[in-house]
N, C-alpha and C positions, 0 to 999 in steps of 0.2 A: 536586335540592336543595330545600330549604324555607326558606324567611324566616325568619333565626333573630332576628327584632326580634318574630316573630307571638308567642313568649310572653312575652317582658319585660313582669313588671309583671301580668301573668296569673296569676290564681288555678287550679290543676291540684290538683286530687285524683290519688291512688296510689292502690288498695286492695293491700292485699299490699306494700304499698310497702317493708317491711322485709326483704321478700324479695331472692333473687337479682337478677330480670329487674326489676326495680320501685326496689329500692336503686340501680344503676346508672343506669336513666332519672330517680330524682328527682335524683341529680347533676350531670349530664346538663342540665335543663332549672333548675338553680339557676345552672348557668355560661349559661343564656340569657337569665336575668335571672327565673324564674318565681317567684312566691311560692306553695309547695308545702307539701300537708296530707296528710298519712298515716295512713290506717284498716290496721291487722293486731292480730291477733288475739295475733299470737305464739303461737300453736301448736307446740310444739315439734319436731311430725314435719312442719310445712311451712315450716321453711326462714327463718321469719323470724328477725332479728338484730341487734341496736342496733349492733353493729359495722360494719356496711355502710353507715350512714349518719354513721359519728361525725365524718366531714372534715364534714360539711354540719347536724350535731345542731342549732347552736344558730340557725341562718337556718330552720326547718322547723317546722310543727304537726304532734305524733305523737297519733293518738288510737287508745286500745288495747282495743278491745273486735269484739265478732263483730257482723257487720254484720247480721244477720235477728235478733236480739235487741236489738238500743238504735236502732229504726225514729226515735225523735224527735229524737236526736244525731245519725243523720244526716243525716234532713231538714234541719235547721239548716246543715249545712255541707254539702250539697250544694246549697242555695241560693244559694250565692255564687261555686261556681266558672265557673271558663268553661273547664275541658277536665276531662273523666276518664280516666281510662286503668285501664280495673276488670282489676287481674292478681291478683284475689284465687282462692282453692282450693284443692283438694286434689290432689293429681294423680298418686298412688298408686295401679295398677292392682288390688296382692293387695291391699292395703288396704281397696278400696273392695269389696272382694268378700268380706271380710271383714265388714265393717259398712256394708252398703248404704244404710243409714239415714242414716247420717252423714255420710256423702259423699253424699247427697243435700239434708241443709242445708250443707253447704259448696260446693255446685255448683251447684245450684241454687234454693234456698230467699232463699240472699243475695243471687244476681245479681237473681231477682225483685223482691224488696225496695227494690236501689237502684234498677232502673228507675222503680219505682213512684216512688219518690221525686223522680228525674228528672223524669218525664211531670208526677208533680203542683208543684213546685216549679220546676223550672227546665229545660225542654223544648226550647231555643236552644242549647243546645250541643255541643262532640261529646264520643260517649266510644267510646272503641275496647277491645274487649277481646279476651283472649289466647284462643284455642281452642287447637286441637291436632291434630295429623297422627292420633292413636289414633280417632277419631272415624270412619274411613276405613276399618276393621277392616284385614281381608286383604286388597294390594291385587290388583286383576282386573288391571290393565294398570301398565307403569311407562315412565318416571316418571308419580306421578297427579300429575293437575291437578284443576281445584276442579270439574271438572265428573261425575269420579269419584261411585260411589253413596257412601253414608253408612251401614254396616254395622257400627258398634261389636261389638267381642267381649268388652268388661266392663263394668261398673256407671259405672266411674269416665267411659269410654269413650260411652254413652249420658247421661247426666248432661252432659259437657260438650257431647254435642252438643244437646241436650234447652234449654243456656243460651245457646248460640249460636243458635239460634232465637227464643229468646226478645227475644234484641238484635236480629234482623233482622225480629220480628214486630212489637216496639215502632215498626220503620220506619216499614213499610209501614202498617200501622194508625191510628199517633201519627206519624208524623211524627218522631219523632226522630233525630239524626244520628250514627245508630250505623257502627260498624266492625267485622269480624272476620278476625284472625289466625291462620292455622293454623300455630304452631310446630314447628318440631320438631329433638330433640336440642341446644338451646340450652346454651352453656358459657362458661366464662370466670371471671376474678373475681367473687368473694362467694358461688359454687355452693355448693350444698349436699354435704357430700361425708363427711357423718357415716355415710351406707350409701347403698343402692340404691334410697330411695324416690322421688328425684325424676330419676335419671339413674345407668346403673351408671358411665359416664364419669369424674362424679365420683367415687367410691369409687375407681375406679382410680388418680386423681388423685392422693387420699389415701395412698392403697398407694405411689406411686411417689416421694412425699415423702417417706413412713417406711421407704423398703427395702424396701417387703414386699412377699410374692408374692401376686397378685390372681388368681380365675379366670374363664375365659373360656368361657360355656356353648354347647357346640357351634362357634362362631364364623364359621358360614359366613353368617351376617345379614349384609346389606347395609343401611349406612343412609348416610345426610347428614345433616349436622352445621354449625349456624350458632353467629358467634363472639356474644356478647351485644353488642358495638360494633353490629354489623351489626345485630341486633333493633332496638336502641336505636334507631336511623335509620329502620327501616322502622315504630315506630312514631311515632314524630314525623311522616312522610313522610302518615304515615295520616289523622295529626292535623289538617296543613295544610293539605289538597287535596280542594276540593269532589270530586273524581271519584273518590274512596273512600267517599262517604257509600251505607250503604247494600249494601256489597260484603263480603264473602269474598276474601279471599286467602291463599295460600299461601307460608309463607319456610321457604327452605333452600340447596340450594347444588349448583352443577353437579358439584360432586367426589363421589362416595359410594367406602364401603369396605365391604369385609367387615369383620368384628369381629376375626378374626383379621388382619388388615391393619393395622388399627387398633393392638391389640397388637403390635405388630411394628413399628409407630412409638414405642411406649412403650418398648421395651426399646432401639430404634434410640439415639432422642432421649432420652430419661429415664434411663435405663440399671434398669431395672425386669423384673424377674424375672413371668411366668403359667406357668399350670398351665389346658389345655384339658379340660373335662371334660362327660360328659352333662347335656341339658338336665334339669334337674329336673321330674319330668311333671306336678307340681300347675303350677307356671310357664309348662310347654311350652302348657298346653291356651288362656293367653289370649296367647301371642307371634303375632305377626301375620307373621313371618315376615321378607324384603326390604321394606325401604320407603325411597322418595328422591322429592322433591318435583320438579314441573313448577312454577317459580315465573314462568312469561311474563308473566303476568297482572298482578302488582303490578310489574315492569320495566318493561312500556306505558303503563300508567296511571301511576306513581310514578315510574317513573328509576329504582327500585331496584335496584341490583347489590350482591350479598357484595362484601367485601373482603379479609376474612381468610381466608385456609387454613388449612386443618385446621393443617398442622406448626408456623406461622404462632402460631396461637391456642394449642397446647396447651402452648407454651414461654412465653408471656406469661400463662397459667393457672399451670402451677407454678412461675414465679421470684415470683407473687405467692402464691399458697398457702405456698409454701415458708419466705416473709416474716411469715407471718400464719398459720402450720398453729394454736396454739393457741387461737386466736377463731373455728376454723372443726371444733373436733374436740367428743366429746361435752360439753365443759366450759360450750359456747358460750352454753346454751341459759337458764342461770342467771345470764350475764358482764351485767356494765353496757353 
């Protein structure tokens, strides 16, 4: 557990904060009393959405621009905080293979940019950012843990880990009191679930609110799956606890499935119709195959234990989708 008196009254920057994992924690930390500022871009293929934050709109600073382009907007407002939590990016693997470019100012041109800003402005505080299990490529052994090599198999995959370095090279160099998270498979309220770019989870999601039949490629993947509740904690956890400054860790969950297992809770529980079919081979060539997290490491140092089960989460994911399918389908991205 963490001091939940440590952010009352605290100034916390979001990047991304309009986002899934980012709208949740600024909620999150406004029931802990924080006074919270949000940089997104709103980019329409990442996810973000004034709808995710509209319980909390009018307690909150939103500021809407890309963060390695308005450098002196946010020096200013990183000057004042006392915690960050940078969940800003792109994290679309064809995407990023697509336009390599681009997903390199969104991966790391911006994270650069805020550090700089940190080191030069306000170098006392923490900020923790999101990485990612794809950073890990194919794994060699399972479950991995953080001591795993670091072998990306796409643009998006090297990039993010190219910015996770960059937060633990500020450490050790600067002194600053960085953190990093490697996520993986994260779900729940305010997903993205307009397609397949930031999780097919979601799409299926979607599928199984609208009756439709979803497919499932190959499905013999094994993966683990964390509820967004559970992130939220382990980043707060991350936040409060000198004995994360400075560290990698890993969040996920003892449970894993096949994909086809998976489906098979959807049609169980959801009552949701698939269709198994070949893997598509432009797709196949950057799937990494099984992957499920060895999370010891942030559980000794943090206390951090999941909470939610999969069956657990995906029925407290669709009676709220289901409540809210229209603020979360193509329409979302023009909504107030």
């Amino acid at each position: 557990m963490y001091d939940k008196d440590l952010f009352k009254s605290k100034w916390v920057l979001i990047t991304g904060g309009l986002g899934f994992i980012g709208s949740n924690l600024a909620i999150k930390l406004h029931q802990l009393g924080a006074k919270i500022e949000i940089i997104d871009a709103l980019i329409p293929e990442h996810g973000g959405n004034l709808f995710n934050v509209a319980s909390i709109k009018q307690y909150i600073k939103i500021h809407n621009f890309k963060i390695e382009e308005n450098e002196a907007a946010l020096c200013e407002i990183v000057s004042r905080q006392d915690f960050i939590f940078n969940l800003a990016g792109q994290s679309n693997h064809w995407d990023s293979m697509m336009d390599p470019k681009l997903d390199l100012n969104y991966n790391c041109s911006s994270h650069l940019t805020l550090l700089e800003a940190v080191r030069n402005f306000n170098p006392n505080i923490r900020v923790i950012y999101s990485s990612t299990r794809q950073i890990y490529g194919k794994p060699e052994f399972l479950p991995v843990n953080e001591n795993h090599s670091t072998q990306p198999i796409d643009i998006n995959g090297i990039h993010k880990a190219a910015a996770e370095q960059y937060h633990l090279l500020y450490h050790k160099i600067y002194g600053l009191k960085t953190v990093a998270l490697r996520l993986t498979n994260t779900y729940g309220p305010h997903m993205r679930i307009v397609d397949t770019r930031q999780t097919f989870l979601g799409y299926w999601l979607r599928c199984a609110v609208e009756q439709r039949e979803f497919e499932v490629w190959d499905g013999a993947q094994r993966r683990d799956f964390s509820y967004i509740d559970d992130v939220v904690e382990a980043l707060l956890l991350s936040a409060s606890n000198d004995k994360s400054i400075g560290k990698i860790y890993n969040l996920g969950s003892s449970e894993h499935y096949s994909l086809l297992q998976v489906a098979e809770l959807f049609s169980e529980f959801l009552n949701c119709k698939y269709i198994v079919k070949d893997f598509p081979k432009n797709r196949k060539s950057i799937d990494i195959g099984d992957y499920y997290s060895d999370c010891t490491l942030i559980k000794n140092d943090l206390n951090w234990i999941p909470n939610i089960d999969l069956k657990t989460g995906l029925k407290f994911t669709f009676n709220f989708l289901k409540s809210h399918i229209c603020q979360y389908t193509e329409t979302y991205a023009i909504s107030e």
